[in-house]
N, C-alpha and C positions, 0 to 999 in steps of 0.2 A: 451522083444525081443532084441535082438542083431543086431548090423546092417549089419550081414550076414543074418539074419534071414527077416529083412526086406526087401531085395535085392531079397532077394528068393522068397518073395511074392507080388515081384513086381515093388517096391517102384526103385528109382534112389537117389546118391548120387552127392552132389551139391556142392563143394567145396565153401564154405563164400567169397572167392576173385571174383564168377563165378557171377557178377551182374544179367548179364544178361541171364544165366540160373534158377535164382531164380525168377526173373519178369515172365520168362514163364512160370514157375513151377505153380507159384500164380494164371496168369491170367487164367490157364486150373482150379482153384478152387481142388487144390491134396494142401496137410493138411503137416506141417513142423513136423515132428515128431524126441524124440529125445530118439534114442536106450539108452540102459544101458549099452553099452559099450565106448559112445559120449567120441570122443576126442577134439570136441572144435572147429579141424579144418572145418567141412562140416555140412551139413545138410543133412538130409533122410527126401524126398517128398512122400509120397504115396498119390493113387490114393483115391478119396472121400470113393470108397466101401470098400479097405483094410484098412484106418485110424479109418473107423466107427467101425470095429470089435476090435480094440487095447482099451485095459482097460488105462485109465485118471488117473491121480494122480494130487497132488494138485502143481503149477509150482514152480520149481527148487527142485522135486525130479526126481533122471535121471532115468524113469523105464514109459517110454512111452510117457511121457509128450507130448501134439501135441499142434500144433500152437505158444507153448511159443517163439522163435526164432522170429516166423514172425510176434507174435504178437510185439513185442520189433522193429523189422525194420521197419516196417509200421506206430506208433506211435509214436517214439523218432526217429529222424532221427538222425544220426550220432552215436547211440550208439552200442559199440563194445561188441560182447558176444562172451567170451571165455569157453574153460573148466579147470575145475581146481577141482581137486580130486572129480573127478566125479561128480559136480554140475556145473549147467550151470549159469555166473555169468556176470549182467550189469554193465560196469564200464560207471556211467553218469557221473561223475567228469571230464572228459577227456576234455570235451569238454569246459567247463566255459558261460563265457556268449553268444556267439557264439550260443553253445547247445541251451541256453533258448532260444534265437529268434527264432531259426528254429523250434522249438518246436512251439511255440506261431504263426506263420504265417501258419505250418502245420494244426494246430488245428481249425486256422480259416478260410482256405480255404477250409479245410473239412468241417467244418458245413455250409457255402455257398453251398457248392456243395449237400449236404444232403436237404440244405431249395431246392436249386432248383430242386432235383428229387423228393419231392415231390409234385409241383408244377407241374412237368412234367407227374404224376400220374394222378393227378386230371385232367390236360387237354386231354390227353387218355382217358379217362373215360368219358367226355364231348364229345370232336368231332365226335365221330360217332355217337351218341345220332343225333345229332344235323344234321347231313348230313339225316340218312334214317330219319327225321321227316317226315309224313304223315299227319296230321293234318292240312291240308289247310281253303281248301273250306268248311269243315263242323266244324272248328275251331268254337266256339263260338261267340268271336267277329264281323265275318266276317259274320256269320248266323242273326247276331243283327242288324246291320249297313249297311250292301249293299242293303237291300230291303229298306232303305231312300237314298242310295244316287242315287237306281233305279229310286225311285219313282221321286225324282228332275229332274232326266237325262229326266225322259217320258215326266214328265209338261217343262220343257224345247222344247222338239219337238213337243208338244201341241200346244206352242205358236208359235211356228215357223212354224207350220203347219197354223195357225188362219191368221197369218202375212201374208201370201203367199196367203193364199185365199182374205183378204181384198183387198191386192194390186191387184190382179186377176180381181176383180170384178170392182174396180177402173179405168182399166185398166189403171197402171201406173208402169212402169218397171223401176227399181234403177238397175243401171249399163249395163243395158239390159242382164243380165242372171237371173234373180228373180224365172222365170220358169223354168230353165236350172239346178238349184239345189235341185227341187223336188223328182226327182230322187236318187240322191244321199244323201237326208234328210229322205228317205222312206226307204232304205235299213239299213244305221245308227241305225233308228228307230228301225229296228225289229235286227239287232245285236246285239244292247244296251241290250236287253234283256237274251240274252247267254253270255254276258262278264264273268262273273262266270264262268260259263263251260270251256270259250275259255281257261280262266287263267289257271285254274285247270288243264286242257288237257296239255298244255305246262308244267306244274309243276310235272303231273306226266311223261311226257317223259322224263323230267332230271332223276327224279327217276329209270325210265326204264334203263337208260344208265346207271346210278352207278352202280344197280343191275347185270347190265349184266360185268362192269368193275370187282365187284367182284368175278363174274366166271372165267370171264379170268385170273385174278389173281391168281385164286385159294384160294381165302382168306374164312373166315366166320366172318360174323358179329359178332359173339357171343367171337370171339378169336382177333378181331380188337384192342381193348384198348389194351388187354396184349401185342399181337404184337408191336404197338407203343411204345410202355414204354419201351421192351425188344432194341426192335432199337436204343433206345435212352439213352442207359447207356453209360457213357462214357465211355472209356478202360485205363485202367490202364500206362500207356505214361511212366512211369521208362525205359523201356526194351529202348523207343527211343528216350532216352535223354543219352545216351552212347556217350563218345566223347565231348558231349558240355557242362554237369553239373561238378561245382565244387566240383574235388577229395575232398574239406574239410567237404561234409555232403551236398549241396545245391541241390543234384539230386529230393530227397522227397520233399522238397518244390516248387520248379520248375512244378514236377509232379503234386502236390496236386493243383497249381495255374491253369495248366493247365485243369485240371480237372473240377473245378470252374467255369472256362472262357467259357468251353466247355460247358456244363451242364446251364450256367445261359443263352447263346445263345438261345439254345433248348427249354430253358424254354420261354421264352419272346418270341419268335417265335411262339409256339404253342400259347400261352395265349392270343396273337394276332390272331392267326387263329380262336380260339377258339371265340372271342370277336368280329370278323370281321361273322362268322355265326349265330349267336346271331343276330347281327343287319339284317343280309339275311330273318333270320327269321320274325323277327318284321316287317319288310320294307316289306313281299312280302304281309303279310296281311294285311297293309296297302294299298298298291297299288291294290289288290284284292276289296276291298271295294271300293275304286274308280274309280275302271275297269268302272263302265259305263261313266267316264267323256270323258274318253278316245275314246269313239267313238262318245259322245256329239260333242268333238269338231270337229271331222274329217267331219261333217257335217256341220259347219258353217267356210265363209269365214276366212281366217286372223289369225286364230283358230288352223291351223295342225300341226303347231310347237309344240302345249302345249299337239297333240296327238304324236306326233315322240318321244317329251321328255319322256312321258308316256313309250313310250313301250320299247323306249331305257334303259330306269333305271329298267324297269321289267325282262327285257332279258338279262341284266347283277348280277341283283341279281340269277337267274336260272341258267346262264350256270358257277357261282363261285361256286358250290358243284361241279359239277363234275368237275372243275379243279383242286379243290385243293385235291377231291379223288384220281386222276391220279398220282399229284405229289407222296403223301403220299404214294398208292400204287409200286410208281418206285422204291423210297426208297427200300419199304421194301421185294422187289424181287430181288433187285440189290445182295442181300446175297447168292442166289441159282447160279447166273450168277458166285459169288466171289469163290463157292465149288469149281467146275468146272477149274478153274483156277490157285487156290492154292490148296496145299498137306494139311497133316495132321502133318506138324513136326511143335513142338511149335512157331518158328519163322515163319512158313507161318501163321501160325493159327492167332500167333498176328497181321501180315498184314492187314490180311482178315478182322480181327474185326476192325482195325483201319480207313480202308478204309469203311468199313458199316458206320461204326459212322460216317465220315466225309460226306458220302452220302446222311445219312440220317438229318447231322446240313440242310447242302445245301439246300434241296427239301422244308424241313420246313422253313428256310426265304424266300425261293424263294415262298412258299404258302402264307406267310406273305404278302409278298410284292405283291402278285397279287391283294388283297383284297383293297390295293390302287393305282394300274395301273387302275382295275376295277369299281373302286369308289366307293368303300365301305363306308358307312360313318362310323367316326372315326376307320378306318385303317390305316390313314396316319401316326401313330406313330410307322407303320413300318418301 
């Protein structure tokens, strides 16, 4: 094809001086394709659908070749492709030692940024596991272990029932309310026995309210991880580093640092969110098991502190799922609010993604960081 030919069927012509129309070209994912009549001077982008029908050849014959160009700008920074009797030709000499550093910092900010989205996969693919868990109350564990630490809690108000009656018959009153807590030791008594239920009741209205979060959303469980992962690709940062990168090659590197820095954020952010529901989980079946101590002690003097603490660290383990689903969720609605706002010309497009990304860094530390406002154990390395 000719690059009248591809103009015809769609494609745009991007003059090589045009930085910043080739960054948008890229970021829309349209393929550098190079006509057989290539003069060296520009570039012809087509669109994903019209690149895929173009016949390949092996790079640096000029008869369709795609992506050669972009692959050369995106992996040797600073190198210059000209044309020259009809082949398309890298001069990496140009550049000397200069070239190899940039090279070498590119290479390795990219494979940073590559370990960190897949880290960023994996935690995707964890945290909503991890939020809809349903396995409470009928958890193994908690099936094992709370009918002892029941049975304790009972022989505990056994005794305190035996106590009350000796002293009764005695007739001798310690503080002068000894009788004045039988009341409130008979009620304890028979609650002690639904602590399970009570927990579980509360664990699933958290539930209740994620579920209903992700209606309003409009999200689906099923589509949650890919969602996250998709929000969290960084954007390609060339197009807005125009103006501040050095003419002599240092724009790809900058970018590729930027990308890195962006990407390892995300990642360590989730991995702590990821890590801070983990311990929600462990912690709430723990506390489940010893749900009966918790009304053990609201029945004896001296004692409701170690029940307030109880229920405090319970109700904060419950209400960090649905905070940090809220978060997550804002995120990733904020992109339907961004349509709305911006157009479809490549320069709003890249805005639009640049501001998701940046939304979506935000929402994830700010989820981090809640897990140790909230007193998550070991969240603090947020």
């Amino acid at each position: 094809e000719t690059e009248a030919d591809l103009l015809a069927g769609g494609c745009e012509r991007i003059l090589l001086t045009n930085s910043q129309g080739i960054s948008a070209a890229r970021s829309l994912k349209w393929q550098a394709v190079v006509p057989r009549d290539a003069s060296g001077e520009a570039l012809v982008y087509c669109p994903p659908a019209v690149a895929s029908q173009l016949p390949t050849y092996r790079p640096g014959q000029v008869a369709g070749v795609k992506a050669t160009a972009e692959s050369v700008m995106q992996f040797i920074p600073g190198a210059v492709v000209a044309g020259l009797a009809g082949n398309w030709l890298v001069d990496m000499a140009t550049r000397g030692a200069g070239h190899a550093s940039r090279y070498m910092l590119t290479g390795l900010f990219n494979v940073i940024a590559g370990a960190a989205t897949k880290v960023i996969g994996l935690a995707a693919e964890g945290i909503p596991s991890l939020l809809t868990f349903s396995y409470f109350i009928s958890s193994r564990s908690v099936r094992s272990f709370w009918p002892i630490m029941l049975a304790i809690a009972n022989l505990g108000f056994l005794l305190a029932l035996v106590f009350i009656a000796l002293l009764t018959t005695l007739r001798i009153d310690i503080g002068g309310g000894v009788r004045r807590q039988l009341p409130r030791l008979l009620i304890a008594a028979l609650l002690v026995n639904f602590s399970l239920v009570i927990g579980g009741l509360i664990i699933d209205a958290s539930r209740i309210i994620m579920a209903l979060l992700m209606v309003i959303a409009n999200k689906s469980l099923d589509t949650l991880p890919a969602d996250l992962e998709k929000a969290s690709k960084a954007l390609d940062v060339q197009v807005w580093l125009k103006g501040v990168a050095d003419p002599a090659g240092w724009e790809p590197v900058l970018a590729a640092l930027l990308k890195a820095v962006a990407n390892v954020v995300v990642a360590l952010a989730l991995m702590v969110v990821l890590f801070s529901l983990m311990v929600r989980y462990v912690m709430l079946l723990l506390l489940l098991i010893i749900s009966p101590f918790a009304y053990l002690f609201l029945a004896f003097p001296n004692t409701g502190g170690l029940a307030r603490r109880w229920w405090t660290t319970f109700l904060r383990y419950v209400i960090y799922g649905p905070v940090v689903l809220i978060l997550l969720l804002t995120a990733l609605n904020v992109g339907e609010l961004l349509n709305k706002a911006f157009g479809n010309t490549p320069a709003e497009k890249n805005t639009k993604a640049l501001l998701e990304s940046m939304v979506f860094a935000v929402a994830v530390v700010i989820a981090a960081m809640a897990g140790r406002y909230a007193g998550i154990m070991g969240a603090a390395m947020a």
